[in-house]
TORROTI-952882 format. One line per 3 residues: number of its first residue (from 1); their letters; for each residue z, y, x of C-alpha. Coordinates in Angstrom, 1 decimal, m for minus. Example, Ala and Ser with C-alpha at 12.3 -4.5 7.8 and 13.67 -1.06 7.14 Angstrom:
<atoms>
1 = as = 7.8/m4.5/12.3  7.1/m1.1/13.7
</atoms>
This chain:
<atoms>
1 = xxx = m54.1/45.3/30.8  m55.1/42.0/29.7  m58.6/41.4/29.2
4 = xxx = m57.8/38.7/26.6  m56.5/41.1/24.0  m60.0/42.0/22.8
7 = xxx = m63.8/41.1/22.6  m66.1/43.7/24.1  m69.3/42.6/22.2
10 = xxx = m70.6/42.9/18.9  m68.6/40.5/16.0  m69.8/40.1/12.6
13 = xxx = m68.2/42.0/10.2  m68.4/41.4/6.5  m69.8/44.8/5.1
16 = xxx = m68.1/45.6/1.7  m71.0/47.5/0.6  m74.5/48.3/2.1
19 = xxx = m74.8/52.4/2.5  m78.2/54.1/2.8  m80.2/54.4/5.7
22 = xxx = m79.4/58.0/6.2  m75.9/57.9/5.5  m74.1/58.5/9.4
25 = xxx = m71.7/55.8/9.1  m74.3/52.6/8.0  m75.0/52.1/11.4
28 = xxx = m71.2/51.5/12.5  m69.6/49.5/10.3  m70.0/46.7/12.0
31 = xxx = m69.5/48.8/15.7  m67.0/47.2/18.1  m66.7/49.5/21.2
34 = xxx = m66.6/48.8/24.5  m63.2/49.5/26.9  m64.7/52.0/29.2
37 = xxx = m61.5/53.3/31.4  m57.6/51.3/31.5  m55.7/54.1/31.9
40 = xxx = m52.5/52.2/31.8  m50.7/49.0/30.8  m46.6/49.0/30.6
43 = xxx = m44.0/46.8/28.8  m40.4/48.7/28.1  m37.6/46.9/26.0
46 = xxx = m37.0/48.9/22.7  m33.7/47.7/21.6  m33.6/44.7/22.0
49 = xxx = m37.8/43.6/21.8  m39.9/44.2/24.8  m42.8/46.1/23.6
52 = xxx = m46.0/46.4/25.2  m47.9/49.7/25.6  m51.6/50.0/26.5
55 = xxx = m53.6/53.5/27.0  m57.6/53.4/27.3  m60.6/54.9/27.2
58 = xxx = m63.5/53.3/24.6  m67.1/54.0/24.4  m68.0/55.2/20.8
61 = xxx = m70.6/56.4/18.7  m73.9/54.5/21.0  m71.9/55.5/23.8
64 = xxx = m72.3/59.1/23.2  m68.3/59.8/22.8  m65.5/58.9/25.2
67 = xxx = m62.3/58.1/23.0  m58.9/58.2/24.4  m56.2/55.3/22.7
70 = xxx = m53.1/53.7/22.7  m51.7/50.5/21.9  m48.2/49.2/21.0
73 = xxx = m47.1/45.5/20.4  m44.5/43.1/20.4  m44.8/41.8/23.9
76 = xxx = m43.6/38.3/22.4  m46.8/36.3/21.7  m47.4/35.7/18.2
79 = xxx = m49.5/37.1/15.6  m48.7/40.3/13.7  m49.9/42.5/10.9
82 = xxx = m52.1/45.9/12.5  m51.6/49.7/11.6  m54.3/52.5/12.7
85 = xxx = m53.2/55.8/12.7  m54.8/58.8/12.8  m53.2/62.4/13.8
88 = xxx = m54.3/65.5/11.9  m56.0/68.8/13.3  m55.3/69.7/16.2
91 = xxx = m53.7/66.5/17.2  m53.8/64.2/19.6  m52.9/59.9/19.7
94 = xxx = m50.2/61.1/22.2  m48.8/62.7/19.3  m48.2/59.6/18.0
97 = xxx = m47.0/57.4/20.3  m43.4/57.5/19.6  m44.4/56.1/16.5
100 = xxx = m46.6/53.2/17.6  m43.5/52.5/19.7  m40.9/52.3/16.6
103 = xxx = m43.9/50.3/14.3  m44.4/48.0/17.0  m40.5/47.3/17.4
106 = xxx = m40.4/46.1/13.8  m43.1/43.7/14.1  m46.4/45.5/14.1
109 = xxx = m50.0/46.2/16.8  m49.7/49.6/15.9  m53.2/51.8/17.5
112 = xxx = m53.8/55.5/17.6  m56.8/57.1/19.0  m57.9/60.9/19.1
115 = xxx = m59.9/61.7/16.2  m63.5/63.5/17.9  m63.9/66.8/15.7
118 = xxx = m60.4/66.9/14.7  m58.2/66.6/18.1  m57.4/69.9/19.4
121 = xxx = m60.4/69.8/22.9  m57.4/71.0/25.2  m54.8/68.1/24.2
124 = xxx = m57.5/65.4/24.8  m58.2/65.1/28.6  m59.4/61.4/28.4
127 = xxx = m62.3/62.3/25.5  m65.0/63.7/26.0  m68.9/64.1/23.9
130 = xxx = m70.8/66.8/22.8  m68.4/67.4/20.3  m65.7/68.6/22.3
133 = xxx = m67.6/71.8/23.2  m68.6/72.2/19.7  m64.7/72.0/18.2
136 = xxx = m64.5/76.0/17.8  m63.9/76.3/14.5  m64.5/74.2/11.0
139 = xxx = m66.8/76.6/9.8  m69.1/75.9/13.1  m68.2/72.0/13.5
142 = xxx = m67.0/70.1/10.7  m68.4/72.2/8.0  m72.1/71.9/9.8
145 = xxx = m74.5/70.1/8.5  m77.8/72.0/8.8  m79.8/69.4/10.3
148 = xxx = m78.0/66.6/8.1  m74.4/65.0/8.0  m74.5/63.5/11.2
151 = xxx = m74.5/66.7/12.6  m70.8/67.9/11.6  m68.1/66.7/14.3
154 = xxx = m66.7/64.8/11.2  m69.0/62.0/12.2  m67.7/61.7/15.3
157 = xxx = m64.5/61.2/14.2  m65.0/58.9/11.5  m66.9/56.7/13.6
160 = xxx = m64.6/56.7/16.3  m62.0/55.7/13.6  m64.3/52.9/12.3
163 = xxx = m65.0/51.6/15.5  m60.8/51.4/16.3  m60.3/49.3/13.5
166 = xxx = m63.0/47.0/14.3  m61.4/46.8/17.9  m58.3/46.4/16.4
169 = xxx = m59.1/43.3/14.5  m60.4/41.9/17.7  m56.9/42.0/19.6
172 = xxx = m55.9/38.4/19.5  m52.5/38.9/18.3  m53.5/40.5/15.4
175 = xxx = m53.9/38.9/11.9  m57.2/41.0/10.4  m55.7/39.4/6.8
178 = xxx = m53.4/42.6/6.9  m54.5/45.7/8.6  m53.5/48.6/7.3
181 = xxx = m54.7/52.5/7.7  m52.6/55.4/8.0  m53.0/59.2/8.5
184 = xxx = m51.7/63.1/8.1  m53.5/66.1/6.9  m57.4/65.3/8.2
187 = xxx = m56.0/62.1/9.3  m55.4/61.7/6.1  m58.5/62.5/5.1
190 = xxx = m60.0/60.4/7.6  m58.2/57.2/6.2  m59.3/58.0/2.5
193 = xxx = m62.9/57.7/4.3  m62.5/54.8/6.2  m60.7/52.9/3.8
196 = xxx = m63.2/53.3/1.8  m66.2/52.4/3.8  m64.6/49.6/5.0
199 = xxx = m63.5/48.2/1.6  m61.6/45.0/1.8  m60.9/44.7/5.1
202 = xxx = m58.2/47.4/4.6  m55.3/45.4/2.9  m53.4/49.1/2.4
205 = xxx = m54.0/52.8/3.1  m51.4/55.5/3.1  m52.3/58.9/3.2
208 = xxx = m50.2/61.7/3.7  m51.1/65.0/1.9  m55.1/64.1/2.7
211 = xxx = m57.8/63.4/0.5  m61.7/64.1/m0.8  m63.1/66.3/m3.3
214 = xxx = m62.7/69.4/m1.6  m64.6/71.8/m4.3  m62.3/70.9/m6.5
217 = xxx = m59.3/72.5/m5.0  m58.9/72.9/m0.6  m58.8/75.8/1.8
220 = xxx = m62.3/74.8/2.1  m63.5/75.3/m0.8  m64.7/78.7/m0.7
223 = xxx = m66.3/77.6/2.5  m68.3/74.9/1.0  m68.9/77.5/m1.9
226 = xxx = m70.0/79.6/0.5  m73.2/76.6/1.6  m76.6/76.4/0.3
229 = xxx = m77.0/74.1/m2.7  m78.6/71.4/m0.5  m76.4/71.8/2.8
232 = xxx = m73.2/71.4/0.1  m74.5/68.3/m1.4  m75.2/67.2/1.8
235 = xxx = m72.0/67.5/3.1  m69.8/66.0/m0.5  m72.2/63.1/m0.8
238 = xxx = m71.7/62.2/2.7  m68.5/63.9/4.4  m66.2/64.1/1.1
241 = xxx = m63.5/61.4/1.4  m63.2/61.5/m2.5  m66.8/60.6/m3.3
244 = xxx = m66.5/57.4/m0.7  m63.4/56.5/m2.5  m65.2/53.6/m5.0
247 = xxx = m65.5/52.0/m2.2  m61.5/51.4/m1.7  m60.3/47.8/m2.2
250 = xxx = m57.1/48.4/m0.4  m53.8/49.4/m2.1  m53.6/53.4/m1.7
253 = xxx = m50.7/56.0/m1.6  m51.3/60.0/m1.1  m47.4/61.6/m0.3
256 = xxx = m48.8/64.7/m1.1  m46.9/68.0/m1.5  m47.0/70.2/m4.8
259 = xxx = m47.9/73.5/m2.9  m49.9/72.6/m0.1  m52.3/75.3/1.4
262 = xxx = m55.3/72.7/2.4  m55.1/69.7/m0.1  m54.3/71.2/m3.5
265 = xxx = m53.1/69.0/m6.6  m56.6/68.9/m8.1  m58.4/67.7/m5.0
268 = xxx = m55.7/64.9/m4.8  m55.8/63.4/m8.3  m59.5/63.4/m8.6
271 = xxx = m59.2/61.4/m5.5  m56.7/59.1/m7.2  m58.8/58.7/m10.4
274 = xxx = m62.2/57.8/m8.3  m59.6/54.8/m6.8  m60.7/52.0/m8.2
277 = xxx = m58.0/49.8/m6.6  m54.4/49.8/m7.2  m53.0/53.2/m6.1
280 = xxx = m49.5/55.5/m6.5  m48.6/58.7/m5.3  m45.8/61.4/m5.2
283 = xxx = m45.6/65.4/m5.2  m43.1/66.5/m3.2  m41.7/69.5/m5.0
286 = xxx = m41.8/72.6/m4.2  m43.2/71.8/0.1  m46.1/72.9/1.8
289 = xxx = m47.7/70.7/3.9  m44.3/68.9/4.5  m43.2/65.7/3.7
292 = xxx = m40.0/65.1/1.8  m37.0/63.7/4.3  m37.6/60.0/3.7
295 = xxx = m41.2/60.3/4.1  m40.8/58.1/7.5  m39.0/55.2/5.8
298 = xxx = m41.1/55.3/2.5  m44.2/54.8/5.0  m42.6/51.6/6.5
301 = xxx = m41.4/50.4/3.4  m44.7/50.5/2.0  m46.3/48.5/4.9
304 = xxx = m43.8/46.3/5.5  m44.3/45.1/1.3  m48.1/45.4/1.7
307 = xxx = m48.3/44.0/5.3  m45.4/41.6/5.5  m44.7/40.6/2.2
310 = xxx = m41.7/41.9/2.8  m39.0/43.6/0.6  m40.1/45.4/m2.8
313 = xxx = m42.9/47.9/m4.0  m42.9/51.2/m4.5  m42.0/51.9/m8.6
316 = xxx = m44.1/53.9/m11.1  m43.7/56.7/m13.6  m46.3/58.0/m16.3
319 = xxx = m46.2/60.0/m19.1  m46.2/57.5/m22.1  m46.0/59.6/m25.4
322 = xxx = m44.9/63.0/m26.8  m43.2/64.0/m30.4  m42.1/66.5/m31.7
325 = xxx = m38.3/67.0/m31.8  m36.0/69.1/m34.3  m39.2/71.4/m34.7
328 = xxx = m37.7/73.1/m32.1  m39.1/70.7/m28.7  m41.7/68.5/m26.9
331 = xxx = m39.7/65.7/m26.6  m42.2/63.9/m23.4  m41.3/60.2/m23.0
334 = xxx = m41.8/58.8/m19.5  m42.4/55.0/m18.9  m40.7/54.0/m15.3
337 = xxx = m42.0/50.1/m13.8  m39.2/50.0/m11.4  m39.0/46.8/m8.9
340 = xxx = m36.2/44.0/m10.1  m33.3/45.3/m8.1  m34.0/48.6/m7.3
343 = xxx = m31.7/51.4/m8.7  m33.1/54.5/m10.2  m31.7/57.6/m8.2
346 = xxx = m33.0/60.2/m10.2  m35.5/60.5/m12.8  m36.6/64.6/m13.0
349 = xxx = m39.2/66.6/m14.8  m41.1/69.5/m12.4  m42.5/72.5/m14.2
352 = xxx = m44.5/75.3/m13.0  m45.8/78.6/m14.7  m49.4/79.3/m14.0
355 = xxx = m50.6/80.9/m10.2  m53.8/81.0/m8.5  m52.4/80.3/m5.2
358 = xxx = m50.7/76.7/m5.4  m48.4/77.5/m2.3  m46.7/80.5/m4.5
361 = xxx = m45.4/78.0/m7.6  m42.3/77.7/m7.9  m41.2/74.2/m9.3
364 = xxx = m37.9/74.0/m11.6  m36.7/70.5/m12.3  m35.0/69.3/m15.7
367 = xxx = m33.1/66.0/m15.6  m34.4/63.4/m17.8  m32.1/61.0/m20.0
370 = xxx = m32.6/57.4/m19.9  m32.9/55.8/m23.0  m33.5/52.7/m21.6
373 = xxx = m34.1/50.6/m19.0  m37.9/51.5/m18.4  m38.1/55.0/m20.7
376 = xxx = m36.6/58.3/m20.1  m37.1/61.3/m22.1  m37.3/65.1/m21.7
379 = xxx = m37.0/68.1/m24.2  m39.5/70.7/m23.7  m39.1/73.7/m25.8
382 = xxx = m41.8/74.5/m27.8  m43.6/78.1/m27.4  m41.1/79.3/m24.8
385 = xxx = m42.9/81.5/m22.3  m40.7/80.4/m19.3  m41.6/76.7/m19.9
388 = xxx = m44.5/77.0/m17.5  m47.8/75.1/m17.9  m48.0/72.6/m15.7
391 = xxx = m45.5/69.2/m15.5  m45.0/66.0/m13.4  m42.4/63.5/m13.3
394 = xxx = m40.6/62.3/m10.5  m38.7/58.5/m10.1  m36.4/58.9/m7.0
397 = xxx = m35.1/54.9/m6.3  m32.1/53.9/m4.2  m34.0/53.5/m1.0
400 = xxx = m34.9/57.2/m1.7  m38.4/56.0/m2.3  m40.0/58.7/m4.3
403 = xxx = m43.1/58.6/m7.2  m44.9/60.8/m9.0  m46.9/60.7/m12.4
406 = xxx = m50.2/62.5/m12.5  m49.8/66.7/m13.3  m50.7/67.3/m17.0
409 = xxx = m51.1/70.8/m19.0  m48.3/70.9/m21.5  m51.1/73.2/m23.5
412 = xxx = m53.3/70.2/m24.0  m50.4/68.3/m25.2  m48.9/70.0/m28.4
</atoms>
């Protein structure tokens, strides 16, 4: 490994916001690591493009953690836009590497590390902290914060991942104008959070099926239910991705999933609407914690626009008025911005009747009709018990790039 490719001291960073003094992460924003252990250093042609592949150990968190990483690049010296990606539970950055390889073949540094507090301990043998003997269960680790929020194993993570980013920007092929941020599940989560703390040093964050606001709708809500008053605030004010989420300059995606067992549909659009920067999203109807089959190349497409300038952006859809229709329907007009070029596919309404347990709804899908070239239109039948309650819809282009417009109550409508 080259010792050129980063700085081991401290750089100034510009802060996009100053936390309070008791907040975990105010002490790290600014927080470049230092390379403890090379583990190893290798350059492999990938079709074509030699791409180099570095492993190490970093210090992290005052030197308390040990964080494993790796590294892919084009070997060819230039200077390229930077991806960090973060696994979900029970992962590992080895789980990714096949990934960093395919990113860094079409032009990207591309750096995973394993998440402290969210790795499975077993799959990590190159980290190590306190946290490692501590990462029993949420409820006794991420969920703990008794003595305050630096206590949960959350920290440890989310600093780690801070502290990656800010080595990333140091490589010296990497042009810090266009970092990106991307995650699954708590990795996810993870890059809601530190997209958000690190405001506009993020040019774009894609999250898939992770977000905040837990007590709004997440397998962990009855957990955090479960807290005292003060140990709950605790942990939203400080550990909940959605309440950091003002603090998010970049341009933001969730490919969430419309029954998924940890991040349910409320949880994700309160996320969306505390956003304040531009941000899309898609439900993916009908999966569980499973993205849709061009999940991969909607990812890419959505760096390689934000990142490279490169190709076209994701569209949009949104409900944009209701009438109604022959006394007889809910005729629900949808307004689709679709990019100069780009085909629609399909253009669907999803439905569901009510149920408790989001992973049991069943979504049906009614084709819209295009009326013209940025309005489609659906017929809802008024008063018809079958009709369900609640309704998205879905803009499918032809680079099977998929959007979603926020769920609504047809109740609240009529």
């Amino acid at each position: 490994m080259k010792k050129t490719k980063w700085i081991n001291i401290g750089i100034l960073l510009l802060l996009p916001f100053v936390l309070p003094a008791q907040d975990p992460f105010a002490d790290f924003l600014q927080s470049v690591p230092v390379i403890e252990k090379i583990v190893s250093d290798a350059q492999f042609d990938s079709a074509g493009v030699t791409i180099t592949t570095e492993r190490f150990v970093f210090k992290s968190r005052r030197q308390e953690n040990s964080v494993y990483a790796i590294i892919s690049y084009p070997s060819k010296k230039g200077v390229y836009p930077a991806i960090l990606f973060l696994h979900g539970g029970n992962g590992n950055a080895e789980g990714l590497a096949e990934r960093l390889h395919r990113f860094a073949h079409n032009g990207y540094v591309a750096l995973a590390i394993d998440l402290p507090g969210i790795c499975h301990p077993d799959k990590v043998p190159y980290s190590a902290g306190k946290w490692k003997k501590r990462t029993v269960s949420e409820k006794t680790a991420r969920f703990d914060v008794a003595d305050s929020a630096a206590n949960s194993t959350l920290a440890d993570g989310i600093i780690a991942a801070i502290e990656a980013f800010n080595l990333l920007a140091t490589w010296s092929n990497v042009d810090k104008r266009y970092m990106g941020i991307t995650g699954y599940s708590w990795g996810g989560y993870s890059t809601t959070m530190v997209a958000s703390l690190l405001g506009g040093r993020v040019k774009a964050a894609y999250s898939v099926f992770g977000c905040g606001f837990y007590d709004k709708g997440s397998r962990w809500k009855n957990l955090l239910e479960k807290k005292s008053a003060e140990e709950r605030n605790t942990w939203l004010t400080y550990l909940d991705a959605g309440r950091r989420a003002g603090g998010m300059k970049a341009a933001y995606f969730i490919d969430g999933a419309s029954n998924d067992n940890f991040f349910w549909p409320p949880a994700v659009m309160a996320t969306l609407n505390a956003v304040a920067s531009y941000k899309n999203h898609n439900w993916a109807p009908n999966y569980n914690h499973k993205q849709m089959p061009a999940g991969d190349s909607m990812q890419a497409i959505y760096f390689d626009y934000y990142l490279k300038n490169k190709g076209l952006p994701f569209g949009e859809i949104r409900l944009a008025g209701k009438e109604i229709y022959r006394n007889k329907y809910l005729r629900l007009t949808f307004k689709v911005n679709n990019p100069r070029g780009i085909q629609k596919k399909t253009a669907v309404l999803y439905y569901s009747r009510p149920e408790e347990d989001w992973t049991k709804r069943q979504w049906n899908a009614i084709v819209m009709k295009r009326r013209n070239k940025v309005r489609y239109t659906v017929d809802v039948p008024i008063g018809d018990p079958t009709a369900g309650n609640l309704y998205y819809g879905m803009f499918t282009d032809n680079r099977e790039v998929s959007v979603s417009s926020e769920m609504f109550d047809l109740n609240t409508l009529q």
